[in-house]
C-alpha positions in Angstrom: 6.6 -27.4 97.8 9.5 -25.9 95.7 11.4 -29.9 95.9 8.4 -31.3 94.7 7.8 -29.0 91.9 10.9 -29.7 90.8 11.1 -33.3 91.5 8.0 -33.3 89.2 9.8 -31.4 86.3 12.6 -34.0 86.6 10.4 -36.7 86.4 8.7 -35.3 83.5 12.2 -35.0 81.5 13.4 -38.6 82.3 9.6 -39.8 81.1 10.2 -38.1 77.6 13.7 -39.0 77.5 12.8 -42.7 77.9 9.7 -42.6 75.8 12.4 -41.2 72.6 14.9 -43.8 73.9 11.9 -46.6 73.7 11.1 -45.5 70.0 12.1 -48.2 68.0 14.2 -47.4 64.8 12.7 -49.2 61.8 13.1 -49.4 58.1 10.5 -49.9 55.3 10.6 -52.7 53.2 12.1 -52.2 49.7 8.7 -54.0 48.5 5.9 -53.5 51.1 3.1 -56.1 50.0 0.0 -57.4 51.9 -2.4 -60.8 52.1 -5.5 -59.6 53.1 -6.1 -56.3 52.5 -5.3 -55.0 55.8 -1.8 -53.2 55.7 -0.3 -53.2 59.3 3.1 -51.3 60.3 4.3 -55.5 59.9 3.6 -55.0 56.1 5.3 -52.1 56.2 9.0 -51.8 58.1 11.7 -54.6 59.2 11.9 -54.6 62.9 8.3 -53.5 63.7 7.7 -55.8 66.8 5.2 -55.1 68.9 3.6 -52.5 66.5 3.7 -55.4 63.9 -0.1 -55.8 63.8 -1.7 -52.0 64.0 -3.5 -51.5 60.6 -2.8 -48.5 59.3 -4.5 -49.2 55.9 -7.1 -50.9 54.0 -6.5 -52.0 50.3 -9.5 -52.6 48.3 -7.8 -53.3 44.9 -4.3 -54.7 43.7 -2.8 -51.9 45.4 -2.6 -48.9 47.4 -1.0 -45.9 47.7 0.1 -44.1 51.1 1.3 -40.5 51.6 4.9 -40.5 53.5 3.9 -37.7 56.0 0.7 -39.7 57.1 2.7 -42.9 57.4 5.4 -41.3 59.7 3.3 -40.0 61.9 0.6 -43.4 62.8 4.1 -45.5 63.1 5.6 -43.0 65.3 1.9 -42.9 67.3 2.9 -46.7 67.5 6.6 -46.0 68.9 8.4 -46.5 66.0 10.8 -44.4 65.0 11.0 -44.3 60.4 13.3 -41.0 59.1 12.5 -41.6 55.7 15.8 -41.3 54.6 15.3 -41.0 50.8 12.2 -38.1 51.7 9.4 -40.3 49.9 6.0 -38.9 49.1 4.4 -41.5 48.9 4.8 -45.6 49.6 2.6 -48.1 47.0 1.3 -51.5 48.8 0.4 -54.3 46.7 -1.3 -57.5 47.2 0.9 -60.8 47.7 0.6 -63.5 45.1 1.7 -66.7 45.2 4.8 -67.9 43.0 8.1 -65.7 42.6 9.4 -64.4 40.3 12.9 -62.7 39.3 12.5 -59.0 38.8 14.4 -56.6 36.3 15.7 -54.6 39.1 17.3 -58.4 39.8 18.8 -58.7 36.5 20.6 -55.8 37.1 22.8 -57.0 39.4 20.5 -55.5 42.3 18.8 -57.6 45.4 16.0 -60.1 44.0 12.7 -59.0 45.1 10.1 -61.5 45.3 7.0 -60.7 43.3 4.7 -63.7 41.9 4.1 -64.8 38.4 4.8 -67.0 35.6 5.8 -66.2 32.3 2.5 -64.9 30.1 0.2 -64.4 33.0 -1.2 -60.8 33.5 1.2 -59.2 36.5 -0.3 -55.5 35.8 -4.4 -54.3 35.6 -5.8 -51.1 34.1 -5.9 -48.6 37.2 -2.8 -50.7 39.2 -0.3 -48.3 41.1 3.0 -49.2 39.0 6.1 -48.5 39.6 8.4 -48.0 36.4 11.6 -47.8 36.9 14.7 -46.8 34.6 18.3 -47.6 34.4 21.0 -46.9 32.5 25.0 -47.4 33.5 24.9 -46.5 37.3 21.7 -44.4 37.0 18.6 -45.4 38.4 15.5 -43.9 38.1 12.0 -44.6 39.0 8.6 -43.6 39.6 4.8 -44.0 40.4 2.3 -43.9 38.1 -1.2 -45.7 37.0 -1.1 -48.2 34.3 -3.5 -47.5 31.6 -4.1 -51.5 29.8 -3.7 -54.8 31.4 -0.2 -56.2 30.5 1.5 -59.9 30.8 5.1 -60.3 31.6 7.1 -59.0 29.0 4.4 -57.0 27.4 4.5 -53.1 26.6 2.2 -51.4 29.3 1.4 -47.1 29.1 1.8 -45.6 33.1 0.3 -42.5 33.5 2.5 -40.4 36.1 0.5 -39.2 38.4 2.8 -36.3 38.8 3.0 -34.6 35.8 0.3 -36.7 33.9 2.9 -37.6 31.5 2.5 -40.8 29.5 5.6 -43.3 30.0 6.2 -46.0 27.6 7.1 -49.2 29.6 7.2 -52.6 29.5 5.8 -55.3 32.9 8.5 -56.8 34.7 6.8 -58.1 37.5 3.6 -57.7 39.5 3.3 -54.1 40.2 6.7 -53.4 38.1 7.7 -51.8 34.8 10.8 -50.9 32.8 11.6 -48.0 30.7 14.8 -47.4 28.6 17.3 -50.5 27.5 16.1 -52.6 30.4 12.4 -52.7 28.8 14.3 -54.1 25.7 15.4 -56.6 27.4 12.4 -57.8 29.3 11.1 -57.7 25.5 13.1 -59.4 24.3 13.2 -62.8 27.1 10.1 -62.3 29.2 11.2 -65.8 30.6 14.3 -64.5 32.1 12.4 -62.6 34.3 9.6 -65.6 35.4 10.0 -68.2 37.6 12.3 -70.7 36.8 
């Protein structure tokens, strides 16, 4: 009785090893967007696989906005394995569109993100989750907030942070996008830069 007692512990040990082993790894997308409203762990993180398809949100609007924790703990229900390196709060989704577009954060010498617009057609709405971000020399800052006004490419936009509820002056760089600081100048300045070409 004792042998199979602890045969049984043993087996017990291997089956959580292997489950932790079988936990895939993944990594969430620098710009998580969606097509139909359902956000799935696809949406979400390069390399989901098999999890790829499990909805884990709905989006009703242009966006939405999910807490970190919450989001760590249905992918790792689905075996995948996300650390959240940079300790996130809180990851915004926003709906696809349909043409790109080169972002401010592209001008900058960083990775192109696709986003979808052309130059004078509305990329933020009243109530969007935004994110505004701002550089200067190597430092780069940004945040979530909720725009207050409709705003084109190019065209000054107030984000509320929904932090501190503190009022940032910015300016749309993209769908779902804003800068603040000597970037915003220069989205000002040459919205076209920034729309597809």
């Amino acid at each position: 009785m004792k042998i199979v007692r602890n045969a049984l512990a043993l087996t017990a040990v291997f089956a959580a090893i292997a489950g932790a082993a079988s936990a895939g790894s993944v990594v969430l997308k620098s710009n998580p967007v969606d097509d139909d409203g359902r956000v799935t762990l696809g949406d979400l993180f390069e390399g989901a696989g098999a999890a790829s398809e499990v909805v884990v949100a709905q989006r009703v609007g242009p966006s939405v906005v999910l807490e970190a924790g919450a989001l760590q703990a249905q992918a790792r229900q689905a075996g995948l394995d996300w650390d959240n390196p940079t300790g996130l709060r809180r990851v915004a989704v926003r709906r696809a569109a349909a043409v790109p577009v080169q972002t401010a954060a592209a001008s900058a010498g960083q990775t192109a993100r696709p986003a979808f617009v052309s130059a004078g057609a509305q990329v933020i709405a009243r109530n969007d989750m935004v994110r505004v971000t701002y550089q200067v020399g190597g430092v780069n800052l940004s945040v979530m907030g909720k725009a207050l006004r409709n705003a084109a490419l190019g065209e000054p936009v107030a984000v509320m942070n929904t932090a501190s509820n503190r009022i940032i002056d910015a300016v749309a760089s993209g769908p779902g996008q804003a800068v603040a600081g000597p970037a915003a100048d220069m989205v000002r300045a040459n919205p076209q830069q920034f729309a597809a070409r």
